[in-house]
VOMI-388584 format. One line per field, with one value per atom (N, C-alpha, C): residue number from 0; residue in one letter; atom name; x, y, z. Coordinates in steps of 0.02 Angstrom, whole numbers, plus 50000, padded with zeros to 5 digits. Each point is the difference from the previous one (the first is absolute). Layout:
<nodes>
k (NUM/...)
r (A/...)
a (CA/...)
u (X/...)
v (Y/...)
w (Z/...)
</nodes>
This chain:
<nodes>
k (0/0/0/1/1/1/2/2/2/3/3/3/4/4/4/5/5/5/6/6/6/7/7/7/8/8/8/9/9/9/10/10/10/11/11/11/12/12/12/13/13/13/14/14/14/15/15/15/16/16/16/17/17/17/18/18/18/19/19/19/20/20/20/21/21/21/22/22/22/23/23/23/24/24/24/25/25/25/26/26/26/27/27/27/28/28/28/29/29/29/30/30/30/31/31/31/32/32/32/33/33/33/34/34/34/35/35/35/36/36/36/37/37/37/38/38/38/39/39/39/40/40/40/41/41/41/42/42/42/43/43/43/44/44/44/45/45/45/46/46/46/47/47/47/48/48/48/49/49/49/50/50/50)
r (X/X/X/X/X/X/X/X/X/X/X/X/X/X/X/X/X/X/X/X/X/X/X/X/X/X/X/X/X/X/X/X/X/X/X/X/X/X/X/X/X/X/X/X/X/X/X/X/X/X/X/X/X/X/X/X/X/X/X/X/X/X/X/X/X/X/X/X/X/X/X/X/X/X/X/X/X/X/X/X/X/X/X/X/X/X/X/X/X/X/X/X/X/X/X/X/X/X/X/X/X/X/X/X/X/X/X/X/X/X/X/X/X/X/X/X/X/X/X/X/X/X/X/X/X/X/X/X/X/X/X/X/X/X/X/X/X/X/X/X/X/X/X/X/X/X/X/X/X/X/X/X/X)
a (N/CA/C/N/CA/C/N/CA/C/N/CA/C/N/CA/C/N/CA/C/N/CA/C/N/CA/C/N/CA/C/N/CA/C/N/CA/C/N/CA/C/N/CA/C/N/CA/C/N/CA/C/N/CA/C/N/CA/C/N/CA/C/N/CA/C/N/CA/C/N/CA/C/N/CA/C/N/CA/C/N/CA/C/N/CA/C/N/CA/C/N/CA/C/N/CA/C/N/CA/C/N/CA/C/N/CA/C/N/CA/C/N/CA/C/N/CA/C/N/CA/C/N/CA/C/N/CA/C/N/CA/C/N/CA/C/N/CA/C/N/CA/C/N/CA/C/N/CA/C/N/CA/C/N/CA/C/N/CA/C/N/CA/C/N/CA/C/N/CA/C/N/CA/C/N/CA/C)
u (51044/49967/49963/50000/49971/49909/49974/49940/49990/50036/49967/50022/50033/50033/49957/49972/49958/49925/49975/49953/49999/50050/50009/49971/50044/50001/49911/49965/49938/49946/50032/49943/50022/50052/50020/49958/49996/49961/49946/49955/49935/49981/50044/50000/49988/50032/50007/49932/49971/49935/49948/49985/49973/50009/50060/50004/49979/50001/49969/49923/49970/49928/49976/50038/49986/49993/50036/49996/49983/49971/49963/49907/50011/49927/49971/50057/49989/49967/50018/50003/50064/49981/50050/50023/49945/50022/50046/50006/50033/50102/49986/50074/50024/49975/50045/49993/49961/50047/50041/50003/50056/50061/49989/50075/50007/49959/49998/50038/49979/50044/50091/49989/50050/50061/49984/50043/50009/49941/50020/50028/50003/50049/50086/50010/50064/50020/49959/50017/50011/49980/50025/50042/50017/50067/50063/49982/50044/50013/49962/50001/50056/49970/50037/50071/50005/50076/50053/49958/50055/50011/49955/50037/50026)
v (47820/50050/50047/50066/50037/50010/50027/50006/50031/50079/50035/49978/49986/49952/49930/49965/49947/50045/50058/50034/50017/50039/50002/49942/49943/49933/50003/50001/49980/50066/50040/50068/49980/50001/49969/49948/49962/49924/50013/50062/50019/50022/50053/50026/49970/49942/49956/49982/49950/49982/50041/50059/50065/50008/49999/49990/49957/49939/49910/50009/50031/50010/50057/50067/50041/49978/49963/49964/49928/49953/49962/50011/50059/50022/50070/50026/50057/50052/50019/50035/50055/50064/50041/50041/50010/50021/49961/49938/49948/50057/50012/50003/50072/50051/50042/49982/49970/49940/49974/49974/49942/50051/50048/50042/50019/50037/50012/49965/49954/49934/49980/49990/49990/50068/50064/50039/50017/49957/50019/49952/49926/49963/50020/50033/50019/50032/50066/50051/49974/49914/49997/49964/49955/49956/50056/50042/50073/50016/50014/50015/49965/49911/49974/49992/49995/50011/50070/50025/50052/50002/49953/49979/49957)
w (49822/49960/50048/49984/50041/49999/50042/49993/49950/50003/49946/49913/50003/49918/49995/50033/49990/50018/50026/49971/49928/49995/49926/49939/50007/49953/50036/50008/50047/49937/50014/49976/49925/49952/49933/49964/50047/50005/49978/50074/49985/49943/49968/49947/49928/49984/49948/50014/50077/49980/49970/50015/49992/49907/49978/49945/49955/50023/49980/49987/50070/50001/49964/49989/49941/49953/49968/49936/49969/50068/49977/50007/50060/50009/49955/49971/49949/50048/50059/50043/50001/49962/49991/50068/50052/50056/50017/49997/50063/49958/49943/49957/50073/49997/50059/50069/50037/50061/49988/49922/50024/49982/49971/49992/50061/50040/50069/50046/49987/50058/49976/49946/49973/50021/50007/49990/50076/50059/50064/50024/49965/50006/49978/49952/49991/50025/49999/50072/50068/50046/50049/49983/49942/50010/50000/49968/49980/50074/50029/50073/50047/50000/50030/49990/49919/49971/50024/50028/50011/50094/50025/50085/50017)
</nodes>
């Protein structure tokens, strides 16, 4: 697996927790990090998928 594609699965990951803790802590900020992460995780698996 490459670095940047297991960055990816890594920043996704982050994202979901970010999500978990938005909504068990009712912390509405935490909700656009975790989209944040989530979408710079796809953007590098996206990345790595194409080298």
């Amino acid at each position: 697996m490459s670095g940047a594609k297991r960055s990816g699965y890594l920043f996704m990951a982050a994202g979901c927790a970010f999500f978990l803790a938005a909504y068990l802590g009712t912390q509405v900020a935490f909700y656009g990090i975790a989209a944040a992460f989530i979408a710079i995780g796809a953007s590098r698996m996206a990345r790595a998928g194409r080298r």
